[in-house]
Chimera marker file (.cmm) of the C-alpha trace (Angstrom):
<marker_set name="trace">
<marker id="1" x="-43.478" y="-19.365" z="-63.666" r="1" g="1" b="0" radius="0.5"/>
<marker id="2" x="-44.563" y="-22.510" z="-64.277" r="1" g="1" b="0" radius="0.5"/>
<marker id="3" x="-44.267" y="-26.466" z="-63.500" r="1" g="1" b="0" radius="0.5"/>
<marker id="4" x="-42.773" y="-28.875" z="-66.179" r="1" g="1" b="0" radius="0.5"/>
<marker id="5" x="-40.780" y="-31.686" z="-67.526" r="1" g="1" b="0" radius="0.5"/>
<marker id="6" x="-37.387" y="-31.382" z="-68.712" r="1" g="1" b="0" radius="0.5"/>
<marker id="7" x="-37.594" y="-33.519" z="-71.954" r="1" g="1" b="0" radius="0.5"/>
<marker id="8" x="-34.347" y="-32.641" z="-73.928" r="1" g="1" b="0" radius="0.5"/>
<marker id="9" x="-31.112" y="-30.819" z="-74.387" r="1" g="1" b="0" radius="0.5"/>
<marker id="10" x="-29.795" y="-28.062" z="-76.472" r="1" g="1" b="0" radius="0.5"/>
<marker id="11" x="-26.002" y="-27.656" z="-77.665" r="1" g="1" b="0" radius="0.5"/>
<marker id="12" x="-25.437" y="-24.878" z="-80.033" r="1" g="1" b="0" radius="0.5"/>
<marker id="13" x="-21.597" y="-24.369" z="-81.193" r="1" g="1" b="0" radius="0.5"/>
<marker id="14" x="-22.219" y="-20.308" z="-82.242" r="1" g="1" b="0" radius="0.5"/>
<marker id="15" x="-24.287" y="-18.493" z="-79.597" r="1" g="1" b="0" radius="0.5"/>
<marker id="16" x="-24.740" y="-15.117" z="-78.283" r="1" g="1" b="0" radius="0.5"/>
<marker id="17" x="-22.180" y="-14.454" z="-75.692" r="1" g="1" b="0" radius="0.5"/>
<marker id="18" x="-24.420" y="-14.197" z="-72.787" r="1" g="1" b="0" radius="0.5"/>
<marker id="19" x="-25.015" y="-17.944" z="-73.338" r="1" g="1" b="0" radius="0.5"/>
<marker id="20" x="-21.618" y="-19.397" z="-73.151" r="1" g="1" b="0" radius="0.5"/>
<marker id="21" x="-21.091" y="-21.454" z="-70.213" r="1" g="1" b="0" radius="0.5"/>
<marker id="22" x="-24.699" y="-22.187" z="-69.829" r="1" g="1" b="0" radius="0.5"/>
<marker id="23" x="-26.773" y="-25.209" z="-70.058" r="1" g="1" b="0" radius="0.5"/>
<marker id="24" x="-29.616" y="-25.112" z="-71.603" r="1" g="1" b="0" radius="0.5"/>
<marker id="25" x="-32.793" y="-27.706" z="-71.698" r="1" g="1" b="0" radius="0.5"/>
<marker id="26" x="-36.251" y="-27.831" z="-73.137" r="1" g="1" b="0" radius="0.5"/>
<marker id="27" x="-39.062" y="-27.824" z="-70.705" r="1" g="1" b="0" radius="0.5"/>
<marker id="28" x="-42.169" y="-28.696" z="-71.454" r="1" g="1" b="0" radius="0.5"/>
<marker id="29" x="-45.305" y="-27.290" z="-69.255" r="1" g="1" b="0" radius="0.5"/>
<marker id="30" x="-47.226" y="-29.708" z="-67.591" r="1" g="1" b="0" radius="0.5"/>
<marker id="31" x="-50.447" y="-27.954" z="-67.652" r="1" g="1" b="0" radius="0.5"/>
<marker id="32" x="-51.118" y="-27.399" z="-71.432" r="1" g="1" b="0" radius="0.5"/>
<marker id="33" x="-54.523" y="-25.900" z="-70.226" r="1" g="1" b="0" radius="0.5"/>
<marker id="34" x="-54.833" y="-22.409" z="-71.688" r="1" g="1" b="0" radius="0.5"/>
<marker id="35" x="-57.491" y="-19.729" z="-73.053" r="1" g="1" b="0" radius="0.5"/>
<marker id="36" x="-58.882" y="-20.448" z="-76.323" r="1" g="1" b="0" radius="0.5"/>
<marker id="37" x="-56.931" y="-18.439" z="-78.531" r="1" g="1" b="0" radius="0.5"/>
<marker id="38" x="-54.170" y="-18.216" z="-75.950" r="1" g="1" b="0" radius="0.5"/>
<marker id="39" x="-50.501" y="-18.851" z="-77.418" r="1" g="1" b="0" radius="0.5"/>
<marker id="40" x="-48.725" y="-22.055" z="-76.734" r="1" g="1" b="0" radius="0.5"/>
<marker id="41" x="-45.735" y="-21.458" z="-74.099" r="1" g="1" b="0" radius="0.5"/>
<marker id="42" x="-44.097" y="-24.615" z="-74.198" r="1" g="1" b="0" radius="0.5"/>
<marker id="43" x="-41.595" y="-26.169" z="-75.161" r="1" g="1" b="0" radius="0.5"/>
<marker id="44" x="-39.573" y="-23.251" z="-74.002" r="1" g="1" b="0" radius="0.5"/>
<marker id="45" x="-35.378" y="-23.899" z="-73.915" r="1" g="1" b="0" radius="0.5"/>
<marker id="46" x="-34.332" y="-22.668" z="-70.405" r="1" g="1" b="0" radius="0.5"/>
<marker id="47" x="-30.730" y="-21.816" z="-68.528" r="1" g="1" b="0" radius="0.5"/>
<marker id="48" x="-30.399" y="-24.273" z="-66.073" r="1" g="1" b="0" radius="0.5"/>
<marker id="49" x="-27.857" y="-23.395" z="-63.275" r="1" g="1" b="0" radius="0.5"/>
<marker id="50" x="-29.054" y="-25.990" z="-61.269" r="1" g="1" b="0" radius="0.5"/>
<marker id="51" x="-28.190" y="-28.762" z="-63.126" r="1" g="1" b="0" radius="0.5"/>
<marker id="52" x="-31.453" y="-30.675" z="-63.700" r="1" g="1" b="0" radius="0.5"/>
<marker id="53" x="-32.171" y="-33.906" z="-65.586" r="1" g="1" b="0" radius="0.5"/>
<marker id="54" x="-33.949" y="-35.516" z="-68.408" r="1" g="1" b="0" radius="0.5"/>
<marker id="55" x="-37.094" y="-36.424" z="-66.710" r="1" g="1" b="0" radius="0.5"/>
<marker id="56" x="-37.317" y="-34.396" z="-63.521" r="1" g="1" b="0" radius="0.5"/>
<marker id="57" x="-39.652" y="-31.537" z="-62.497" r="1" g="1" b="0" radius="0.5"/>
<marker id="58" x="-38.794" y="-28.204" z="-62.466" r="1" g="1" b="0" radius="0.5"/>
<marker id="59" x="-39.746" y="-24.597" z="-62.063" r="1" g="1" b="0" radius="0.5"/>
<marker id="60" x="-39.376" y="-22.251" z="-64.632" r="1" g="1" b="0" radius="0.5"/>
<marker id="61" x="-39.187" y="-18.603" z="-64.135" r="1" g="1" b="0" radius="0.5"/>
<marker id="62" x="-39.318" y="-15.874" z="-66.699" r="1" g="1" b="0" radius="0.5"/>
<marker id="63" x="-37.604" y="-12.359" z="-67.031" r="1" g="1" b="0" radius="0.5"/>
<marker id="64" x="-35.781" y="-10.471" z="-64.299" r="1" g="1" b="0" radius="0.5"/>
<marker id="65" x="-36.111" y="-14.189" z="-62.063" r="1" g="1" b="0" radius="0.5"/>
<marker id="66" x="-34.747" y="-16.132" z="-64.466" r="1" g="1" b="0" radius="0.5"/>
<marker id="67" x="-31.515" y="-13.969" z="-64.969" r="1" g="1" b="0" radius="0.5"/>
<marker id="68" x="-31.404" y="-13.308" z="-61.248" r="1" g="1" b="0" radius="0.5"/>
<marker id="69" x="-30.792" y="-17.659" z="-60.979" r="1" g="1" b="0" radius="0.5"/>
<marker id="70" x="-27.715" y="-17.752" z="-63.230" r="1" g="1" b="0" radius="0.5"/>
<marker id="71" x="-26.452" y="-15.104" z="-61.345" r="1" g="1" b="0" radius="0.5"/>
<marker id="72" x="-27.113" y="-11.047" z="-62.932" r="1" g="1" b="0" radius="0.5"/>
<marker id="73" x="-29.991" y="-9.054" z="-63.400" r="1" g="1" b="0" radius="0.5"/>
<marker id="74" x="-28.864" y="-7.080" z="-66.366" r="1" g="1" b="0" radius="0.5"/>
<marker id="75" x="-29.810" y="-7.549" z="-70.220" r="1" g="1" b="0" radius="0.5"/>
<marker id="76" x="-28.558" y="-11.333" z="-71.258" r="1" g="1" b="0" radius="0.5"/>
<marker id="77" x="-29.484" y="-13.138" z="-74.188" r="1" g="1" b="0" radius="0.5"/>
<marker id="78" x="-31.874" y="-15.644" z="-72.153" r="1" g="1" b="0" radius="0.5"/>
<marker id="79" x="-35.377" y="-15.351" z="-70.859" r="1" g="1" b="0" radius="0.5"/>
<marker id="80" x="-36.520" y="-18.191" z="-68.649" r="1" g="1" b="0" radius="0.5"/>
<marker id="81" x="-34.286" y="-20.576" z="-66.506" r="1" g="1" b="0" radius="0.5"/>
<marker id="82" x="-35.074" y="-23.472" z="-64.376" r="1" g="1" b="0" radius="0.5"/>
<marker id="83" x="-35.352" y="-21.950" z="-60.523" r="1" g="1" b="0" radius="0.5"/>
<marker id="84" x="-36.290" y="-25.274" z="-58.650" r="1" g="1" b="0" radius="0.5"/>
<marker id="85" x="-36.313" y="-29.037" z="-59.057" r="1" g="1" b="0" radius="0.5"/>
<marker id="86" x="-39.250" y="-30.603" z="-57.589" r="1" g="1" b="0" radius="0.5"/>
<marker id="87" x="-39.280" y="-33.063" z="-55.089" r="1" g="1" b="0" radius="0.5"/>
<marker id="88" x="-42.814" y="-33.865" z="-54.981" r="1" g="1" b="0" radius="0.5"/>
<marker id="89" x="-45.885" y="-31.971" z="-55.717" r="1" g="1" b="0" radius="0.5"/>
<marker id="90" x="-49.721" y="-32.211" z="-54.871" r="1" g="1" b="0" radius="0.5"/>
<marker id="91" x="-52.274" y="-31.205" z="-57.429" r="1" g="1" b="0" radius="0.5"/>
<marker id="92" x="-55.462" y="-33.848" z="-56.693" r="1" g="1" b="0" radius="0.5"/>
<marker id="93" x="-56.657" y="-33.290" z="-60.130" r="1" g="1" b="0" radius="0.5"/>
<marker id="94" x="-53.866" y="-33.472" z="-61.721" r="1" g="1" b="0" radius="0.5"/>
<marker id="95" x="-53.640" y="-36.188" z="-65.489" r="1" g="1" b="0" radius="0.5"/>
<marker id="96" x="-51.671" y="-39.843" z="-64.731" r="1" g="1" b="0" radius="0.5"/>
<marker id="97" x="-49.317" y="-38.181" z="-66.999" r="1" g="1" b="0" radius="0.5"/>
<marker id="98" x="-48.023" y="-35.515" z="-64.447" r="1" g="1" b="0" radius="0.5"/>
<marker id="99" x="-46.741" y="-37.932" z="-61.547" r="1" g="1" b="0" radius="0.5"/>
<marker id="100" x="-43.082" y="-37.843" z="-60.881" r="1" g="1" b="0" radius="0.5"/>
<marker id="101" x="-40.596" y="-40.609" z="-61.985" r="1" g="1" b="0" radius="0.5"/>
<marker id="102" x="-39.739" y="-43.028" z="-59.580" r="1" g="1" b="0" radius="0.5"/>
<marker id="103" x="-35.986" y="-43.282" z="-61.348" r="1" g="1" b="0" radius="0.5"/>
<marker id="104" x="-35.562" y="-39.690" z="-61.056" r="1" g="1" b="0" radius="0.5"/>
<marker id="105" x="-36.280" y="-39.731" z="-57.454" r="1" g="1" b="0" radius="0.5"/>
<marker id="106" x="-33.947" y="-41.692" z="-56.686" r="1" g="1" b="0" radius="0.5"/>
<marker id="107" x="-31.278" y="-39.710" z="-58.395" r="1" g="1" b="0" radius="0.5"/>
<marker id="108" x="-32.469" y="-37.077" z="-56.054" r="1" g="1" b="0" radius="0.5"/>
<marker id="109" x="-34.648" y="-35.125" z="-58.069" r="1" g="1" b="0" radius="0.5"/>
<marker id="110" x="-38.176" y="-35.458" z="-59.769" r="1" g="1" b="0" radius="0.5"/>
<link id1="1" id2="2" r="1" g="1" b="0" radius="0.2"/>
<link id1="2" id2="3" r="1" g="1" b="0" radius="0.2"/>
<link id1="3" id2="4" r="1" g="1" b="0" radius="0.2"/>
<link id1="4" id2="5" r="1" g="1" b="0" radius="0.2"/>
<link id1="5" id2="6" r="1" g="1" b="0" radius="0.2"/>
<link id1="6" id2="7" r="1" g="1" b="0" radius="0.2"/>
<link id1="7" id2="8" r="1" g="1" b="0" radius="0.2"/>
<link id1="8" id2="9" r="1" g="1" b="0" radius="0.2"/>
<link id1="9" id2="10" r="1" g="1" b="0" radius="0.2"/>
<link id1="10" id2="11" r="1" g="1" b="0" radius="0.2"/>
<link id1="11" id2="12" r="1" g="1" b="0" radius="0.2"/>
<link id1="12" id2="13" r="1" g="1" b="0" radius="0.2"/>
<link id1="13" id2="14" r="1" g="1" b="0" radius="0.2"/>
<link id1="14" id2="15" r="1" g="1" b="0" radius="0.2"/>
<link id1="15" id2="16" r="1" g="1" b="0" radius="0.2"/>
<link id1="16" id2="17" r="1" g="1" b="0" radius="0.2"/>
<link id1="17" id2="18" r="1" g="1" b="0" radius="0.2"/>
<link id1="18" id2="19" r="1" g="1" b="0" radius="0.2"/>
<link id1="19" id2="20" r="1" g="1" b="0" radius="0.2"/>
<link id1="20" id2="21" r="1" g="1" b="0" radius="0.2"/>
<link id1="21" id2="22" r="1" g="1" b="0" radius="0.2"/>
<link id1="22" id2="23" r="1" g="1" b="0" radius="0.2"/>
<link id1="23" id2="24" r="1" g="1" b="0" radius="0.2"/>
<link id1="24" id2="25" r="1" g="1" b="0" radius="0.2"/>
<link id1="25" id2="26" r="1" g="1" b="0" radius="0.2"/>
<link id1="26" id2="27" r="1" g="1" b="0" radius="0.2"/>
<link id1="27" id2="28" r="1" g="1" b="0" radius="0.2"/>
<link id1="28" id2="29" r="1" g="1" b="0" radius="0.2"/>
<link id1="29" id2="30" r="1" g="1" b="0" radius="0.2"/>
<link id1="30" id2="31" r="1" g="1" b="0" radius="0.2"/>
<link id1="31" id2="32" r="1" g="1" b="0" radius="0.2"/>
<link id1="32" id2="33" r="1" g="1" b="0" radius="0.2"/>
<link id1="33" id2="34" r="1" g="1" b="0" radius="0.2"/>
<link id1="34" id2="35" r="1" g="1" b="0" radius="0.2"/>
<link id1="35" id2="36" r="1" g="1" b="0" radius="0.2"/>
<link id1="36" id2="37" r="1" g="1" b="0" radius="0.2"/>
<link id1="37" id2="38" r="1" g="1" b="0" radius="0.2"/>
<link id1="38" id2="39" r="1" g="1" b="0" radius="0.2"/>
<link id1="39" id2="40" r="1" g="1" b="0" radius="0.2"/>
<link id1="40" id2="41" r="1" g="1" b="0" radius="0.2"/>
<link id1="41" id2="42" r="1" g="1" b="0" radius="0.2"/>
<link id1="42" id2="43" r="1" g="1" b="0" radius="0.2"/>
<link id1="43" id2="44" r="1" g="1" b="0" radius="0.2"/>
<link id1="44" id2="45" r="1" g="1" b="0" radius="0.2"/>
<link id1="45" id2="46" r="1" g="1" b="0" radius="0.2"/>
<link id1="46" id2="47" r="1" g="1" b="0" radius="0.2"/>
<link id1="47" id2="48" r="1" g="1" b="0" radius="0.2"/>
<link id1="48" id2="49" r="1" g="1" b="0" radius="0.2"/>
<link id1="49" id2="50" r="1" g="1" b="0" radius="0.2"/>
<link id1="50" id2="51" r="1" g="1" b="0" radius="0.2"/>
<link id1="51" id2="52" r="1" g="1" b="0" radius="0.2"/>
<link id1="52" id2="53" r="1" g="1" b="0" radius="0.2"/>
<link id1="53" id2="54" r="1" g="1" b="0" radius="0.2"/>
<link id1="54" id2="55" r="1" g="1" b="0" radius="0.2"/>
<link id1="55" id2="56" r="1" g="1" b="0" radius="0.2"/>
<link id1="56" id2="57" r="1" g="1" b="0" radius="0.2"/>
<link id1="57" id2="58" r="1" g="1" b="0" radius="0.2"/>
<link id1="58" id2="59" r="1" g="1" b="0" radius="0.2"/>
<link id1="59" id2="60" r="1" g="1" b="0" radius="0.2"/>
<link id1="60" id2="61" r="1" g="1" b="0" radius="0.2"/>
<link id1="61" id2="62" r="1" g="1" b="0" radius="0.2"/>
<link id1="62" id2="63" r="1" g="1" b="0" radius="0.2"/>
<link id1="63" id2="64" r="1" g="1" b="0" radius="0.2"/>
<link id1="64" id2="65" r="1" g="1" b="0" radius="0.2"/>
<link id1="65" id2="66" r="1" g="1" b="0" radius="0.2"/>
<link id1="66" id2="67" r="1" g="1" b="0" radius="0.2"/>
<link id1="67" id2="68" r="1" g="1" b="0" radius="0.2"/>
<link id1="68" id2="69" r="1" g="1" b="0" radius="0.2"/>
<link id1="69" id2="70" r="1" g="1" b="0" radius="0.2"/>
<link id1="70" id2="71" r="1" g="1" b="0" radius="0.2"/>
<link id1="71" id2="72" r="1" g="1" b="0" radius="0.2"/>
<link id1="72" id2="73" r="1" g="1" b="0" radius="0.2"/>
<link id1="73" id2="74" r="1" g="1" b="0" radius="0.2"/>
<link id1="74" id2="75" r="1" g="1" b="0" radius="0.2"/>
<link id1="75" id2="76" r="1" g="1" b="0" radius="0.2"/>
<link id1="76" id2="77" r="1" g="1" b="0" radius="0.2"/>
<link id1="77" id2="78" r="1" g="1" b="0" radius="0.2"/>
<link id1="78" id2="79" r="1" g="1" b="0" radius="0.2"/>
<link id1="79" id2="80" r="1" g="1" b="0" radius="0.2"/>
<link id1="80" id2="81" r="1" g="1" b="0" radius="0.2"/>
<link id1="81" id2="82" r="1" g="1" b="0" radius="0.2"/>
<link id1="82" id2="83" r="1" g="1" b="0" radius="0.2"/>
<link id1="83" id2="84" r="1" g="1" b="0" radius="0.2"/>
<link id1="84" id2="85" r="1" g="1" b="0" radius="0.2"/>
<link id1="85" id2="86" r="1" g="1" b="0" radius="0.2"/>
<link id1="86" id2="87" r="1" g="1" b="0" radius="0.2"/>
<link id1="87" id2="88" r="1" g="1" b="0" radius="0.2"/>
<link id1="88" id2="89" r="1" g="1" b="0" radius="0.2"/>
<link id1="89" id2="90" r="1" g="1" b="0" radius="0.2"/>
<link id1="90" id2="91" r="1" g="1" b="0" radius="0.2"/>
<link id1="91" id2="92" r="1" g="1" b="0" radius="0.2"/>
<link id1="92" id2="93" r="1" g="1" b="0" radius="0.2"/>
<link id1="93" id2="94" r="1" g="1" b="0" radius="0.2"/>
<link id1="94" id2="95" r="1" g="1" b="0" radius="0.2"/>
<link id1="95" id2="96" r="1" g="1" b="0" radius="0.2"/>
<link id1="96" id2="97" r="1" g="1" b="0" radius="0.2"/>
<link id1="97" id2="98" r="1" g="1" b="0" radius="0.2"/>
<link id1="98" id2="99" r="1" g="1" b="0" radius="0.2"/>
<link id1="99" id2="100" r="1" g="1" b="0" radius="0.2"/>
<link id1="100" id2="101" r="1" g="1" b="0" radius="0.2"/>
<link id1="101" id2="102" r="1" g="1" b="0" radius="0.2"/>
<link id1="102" id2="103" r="1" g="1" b="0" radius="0.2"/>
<link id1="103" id2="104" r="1" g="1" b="0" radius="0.2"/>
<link id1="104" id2="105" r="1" g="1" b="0" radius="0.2"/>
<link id1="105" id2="106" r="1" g="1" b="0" radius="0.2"/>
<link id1="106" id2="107" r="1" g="1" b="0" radius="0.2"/>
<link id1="107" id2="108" r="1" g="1" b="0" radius="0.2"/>
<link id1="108" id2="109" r="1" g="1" b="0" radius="0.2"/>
<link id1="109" id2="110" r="1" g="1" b="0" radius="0.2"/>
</marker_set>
């Protein structure tokens, strides 16, 4: 799992079946802090079943969680989804870059 900022959309006319119906956004991890070496994980295009917006928080969740949020726990065509929208968070150390938009507060979400 991890904590991020939905920053776009997707809309795809020809998908795998498993997708149809679903929403999908790009995420982007606020923490880009990794190993040296270590792959990059973001952006990563989630199923959203929660119906998040451009700008708030969320939690993402991989695998057998993810599917599990849009409902099944079988084999589908997706492998994260967004699991939570933040309402607030506390991380002391945490870049000016990370704090939550006023606006999207207000819409009643992060």
């Amino acid at each position: 799992m991890f904590l991020g900022r939905v920053v776009g959309e997707v809309w795809a006319t020809k998908k795998a079946q498993d997708l149809v119906g679903k929403r999908l956004l790009v995420v982007e991890a606020l923490d880009e802090r990794r190993e040296p070496g270590a792959a990059k994980v973001t952006p990563v295009v989630a199923a959203d079943p929660l119906g998040a917006d451009i700008g708030q928080h969320v939690v993402v969740a991989f695998g057998k969680a993810a599917r599990v949020a849009c409902g099944g726990d079988g084999d589908f065509a997706f492998e994260a989804a967004i699991v939570g929208i933040v309402d607030d968070f506390d991380v002391p150390s945490a870049p000016a870059s990370w704090r939550l938009d006023p606006r999207a507060a207000r819409r009643g979400g992060s």
